[in-house]
Backbone as ProteinMPNN parsed JSONL, in Angstrom:
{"seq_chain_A": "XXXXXXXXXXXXXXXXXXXXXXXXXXXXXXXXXXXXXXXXXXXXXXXXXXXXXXXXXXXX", "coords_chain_A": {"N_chain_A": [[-4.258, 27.725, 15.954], [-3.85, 31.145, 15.771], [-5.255, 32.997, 14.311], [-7.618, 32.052, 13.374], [-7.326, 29.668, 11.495], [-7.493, 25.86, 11.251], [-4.874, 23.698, 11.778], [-3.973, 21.234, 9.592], [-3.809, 17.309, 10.443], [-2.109, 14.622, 9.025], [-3.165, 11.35, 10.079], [-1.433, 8.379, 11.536], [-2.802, 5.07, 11.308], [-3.097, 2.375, 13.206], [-5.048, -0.635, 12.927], [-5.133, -2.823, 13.849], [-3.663, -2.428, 16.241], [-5.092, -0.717, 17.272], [-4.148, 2.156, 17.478], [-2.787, 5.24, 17.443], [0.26, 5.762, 15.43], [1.722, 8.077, 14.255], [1.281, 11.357, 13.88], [1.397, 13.52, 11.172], [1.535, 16.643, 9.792], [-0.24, 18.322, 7.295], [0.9, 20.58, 5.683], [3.655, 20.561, 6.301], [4.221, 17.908, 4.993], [3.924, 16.191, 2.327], [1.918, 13.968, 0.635], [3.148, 11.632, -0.287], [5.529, 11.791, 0.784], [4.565, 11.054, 3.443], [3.867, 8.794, 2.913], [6.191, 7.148, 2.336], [7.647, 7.8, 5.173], [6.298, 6.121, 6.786], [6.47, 3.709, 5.395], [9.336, 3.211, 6.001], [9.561, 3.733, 8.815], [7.353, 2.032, 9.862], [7.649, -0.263, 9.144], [7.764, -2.822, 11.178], [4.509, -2.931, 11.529], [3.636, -3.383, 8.851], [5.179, -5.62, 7.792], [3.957, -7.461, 9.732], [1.518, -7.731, 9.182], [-0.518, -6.147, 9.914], [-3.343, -3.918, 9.483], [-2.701, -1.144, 8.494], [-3.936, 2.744, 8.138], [-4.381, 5.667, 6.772], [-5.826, 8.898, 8.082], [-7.281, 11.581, 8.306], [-6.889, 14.362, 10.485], [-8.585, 16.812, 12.608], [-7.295, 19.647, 14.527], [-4.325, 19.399, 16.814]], "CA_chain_A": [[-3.684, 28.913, 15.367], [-4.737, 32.236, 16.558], [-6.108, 33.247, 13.322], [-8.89, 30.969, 13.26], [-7.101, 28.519, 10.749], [-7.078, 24.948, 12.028], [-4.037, 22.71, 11.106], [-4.423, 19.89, 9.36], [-2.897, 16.363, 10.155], [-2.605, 13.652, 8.602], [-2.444, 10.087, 10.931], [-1.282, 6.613, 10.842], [-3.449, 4.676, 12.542], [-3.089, 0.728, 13.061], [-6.635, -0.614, 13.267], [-4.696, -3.882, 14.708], [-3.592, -2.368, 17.494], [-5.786, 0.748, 17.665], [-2.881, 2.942, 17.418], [-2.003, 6.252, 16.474], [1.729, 5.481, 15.398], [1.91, 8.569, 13.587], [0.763, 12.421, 12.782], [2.375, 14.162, 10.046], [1.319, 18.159, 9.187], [-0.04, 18.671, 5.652], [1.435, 21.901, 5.992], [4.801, 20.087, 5.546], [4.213, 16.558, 4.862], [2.916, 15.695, 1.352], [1.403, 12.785, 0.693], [4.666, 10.988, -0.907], [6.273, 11.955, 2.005], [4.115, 10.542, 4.911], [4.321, 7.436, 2.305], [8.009, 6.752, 2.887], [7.797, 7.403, 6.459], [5.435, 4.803, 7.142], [6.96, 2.254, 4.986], [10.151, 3.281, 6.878], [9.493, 3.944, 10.655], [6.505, 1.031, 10.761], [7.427, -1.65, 8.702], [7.268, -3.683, 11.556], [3.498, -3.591, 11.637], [3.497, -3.985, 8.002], [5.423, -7.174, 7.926], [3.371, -8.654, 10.776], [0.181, -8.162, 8.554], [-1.188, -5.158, 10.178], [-4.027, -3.037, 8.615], [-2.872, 0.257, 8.352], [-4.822, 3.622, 7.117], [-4.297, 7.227, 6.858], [-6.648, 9.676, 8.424], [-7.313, 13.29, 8.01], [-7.208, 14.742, 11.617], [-8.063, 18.661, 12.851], [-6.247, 20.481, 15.215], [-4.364, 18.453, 18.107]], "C_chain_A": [[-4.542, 30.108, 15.721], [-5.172, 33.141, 15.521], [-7.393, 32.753, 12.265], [-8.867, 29.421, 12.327], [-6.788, 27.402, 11.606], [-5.695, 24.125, 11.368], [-4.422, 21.644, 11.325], [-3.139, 18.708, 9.431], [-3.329, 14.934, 9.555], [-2.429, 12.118, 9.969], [-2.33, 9.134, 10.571], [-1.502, 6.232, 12.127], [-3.187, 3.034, 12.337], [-4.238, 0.14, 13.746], [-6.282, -2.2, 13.986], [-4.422, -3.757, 16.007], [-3.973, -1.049, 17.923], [-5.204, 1.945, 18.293], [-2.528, 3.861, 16.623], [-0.308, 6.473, 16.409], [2.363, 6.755, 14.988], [1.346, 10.01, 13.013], [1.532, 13.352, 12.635], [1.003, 15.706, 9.631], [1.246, 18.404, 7.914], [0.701, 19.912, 5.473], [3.378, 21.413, 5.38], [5.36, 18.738, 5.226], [3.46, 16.138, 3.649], [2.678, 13.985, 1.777], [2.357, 11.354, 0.723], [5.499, 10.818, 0.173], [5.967, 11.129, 3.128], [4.385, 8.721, 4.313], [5.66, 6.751, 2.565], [7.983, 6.382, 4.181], [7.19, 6.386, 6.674], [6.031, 4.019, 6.593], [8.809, 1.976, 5.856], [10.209, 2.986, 8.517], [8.443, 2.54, 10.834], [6.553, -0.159, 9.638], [7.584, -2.771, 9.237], [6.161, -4.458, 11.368], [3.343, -3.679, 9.854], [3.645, -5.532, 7.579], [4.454, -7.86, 8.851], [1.831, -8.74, 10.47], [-0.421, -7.064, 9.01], [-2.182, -4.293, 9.214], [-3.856, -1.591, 9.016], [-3.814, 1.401, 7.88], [-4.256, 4.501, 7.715], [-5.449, 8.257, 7.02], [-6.343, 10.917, 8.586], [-7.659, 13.76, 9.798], [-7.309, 16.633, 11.778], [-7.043, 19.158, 13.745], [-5.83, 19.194, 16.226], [-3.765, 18.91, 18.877]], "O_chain_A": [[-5.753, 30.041, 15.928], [-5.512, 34.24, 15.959], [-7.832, 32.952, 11.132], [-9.681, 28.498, 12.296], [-6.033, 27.567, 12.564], [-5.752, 24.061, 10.14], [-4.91, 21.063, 12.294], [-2.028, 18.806, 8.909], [-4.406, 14.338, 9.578], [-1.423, 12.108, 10.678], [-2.84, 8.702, 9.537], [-1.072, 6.507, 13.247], [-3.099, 2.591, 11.192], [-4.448, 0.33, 14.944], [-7.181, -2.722, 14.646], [-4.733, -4.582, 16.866], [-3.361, -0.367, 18.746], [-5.59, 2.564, 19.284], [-2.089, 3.718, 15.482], [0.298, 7.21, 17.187], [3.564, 6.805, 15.25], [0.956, 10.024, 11.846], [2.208, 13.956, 13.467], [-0.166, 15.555, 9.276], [2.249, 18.677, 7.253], [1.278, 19.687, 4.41], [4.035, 21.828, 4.426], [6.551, 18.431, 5.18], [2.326, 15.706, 3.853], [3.032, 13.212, 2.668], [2.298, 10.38, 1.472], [6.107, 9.778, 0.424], [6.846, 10.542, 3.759], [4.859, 7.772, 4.938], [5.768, 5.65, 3.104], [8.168, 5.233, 4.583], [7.985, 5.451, 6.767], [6.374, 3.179, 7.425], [9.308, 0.895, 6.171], [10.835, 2.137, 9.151], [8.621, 1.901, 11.871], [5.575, -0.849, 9.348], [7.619, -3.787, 8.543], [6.103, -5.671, 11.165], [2.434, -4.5, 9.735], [2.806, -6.353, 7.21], [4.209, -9.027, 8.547], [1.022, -9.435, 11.085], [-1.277, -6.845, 8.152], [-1.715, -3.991, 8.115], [-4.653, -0.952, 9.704], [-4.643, 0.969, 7.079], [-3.717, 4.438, 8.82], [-6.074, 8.476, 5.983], [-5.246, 11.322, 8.971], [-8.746, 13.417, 10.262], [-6.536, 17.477, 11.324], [-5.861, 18.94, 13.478], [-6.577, 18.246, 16.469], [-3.643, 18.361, 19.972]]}, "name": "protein", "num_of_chains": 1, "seq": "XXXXXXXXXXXXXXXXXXXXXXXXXXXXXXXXXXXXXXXXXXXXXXXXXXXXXXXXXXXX"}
């Protein structure tokens, strides 16, 4: 951003297959929100046992 603010994202990372599946914009992604998606869009790697997490990323 060209006013020195960085945007923040959030990611979904799969530490199974060292994979960023996923970054969502706090800006317009609460928390609740990125929650859904993930249980939506990757409940593959859920079902297949995967260890998911959510990470705070800066600019990308």
């Amino acid at each position: 951003m060209s006013d020195g603010q960085h945007e923040r994202y959030k990611e979904v990372f799969c530490s199974d297959c060292q994979t960023v599946l996923g970054r969502y914009s706090t800006k317009y992604f609460s928390d609740r929100d990125i929650d859904e998606l993930v249980r939506i869009h990757h409940a593959t790697h859920i079902k297949q046992g995967h260890m998911m997490t959510i990470r705070i990323s800066g600019n990308v």
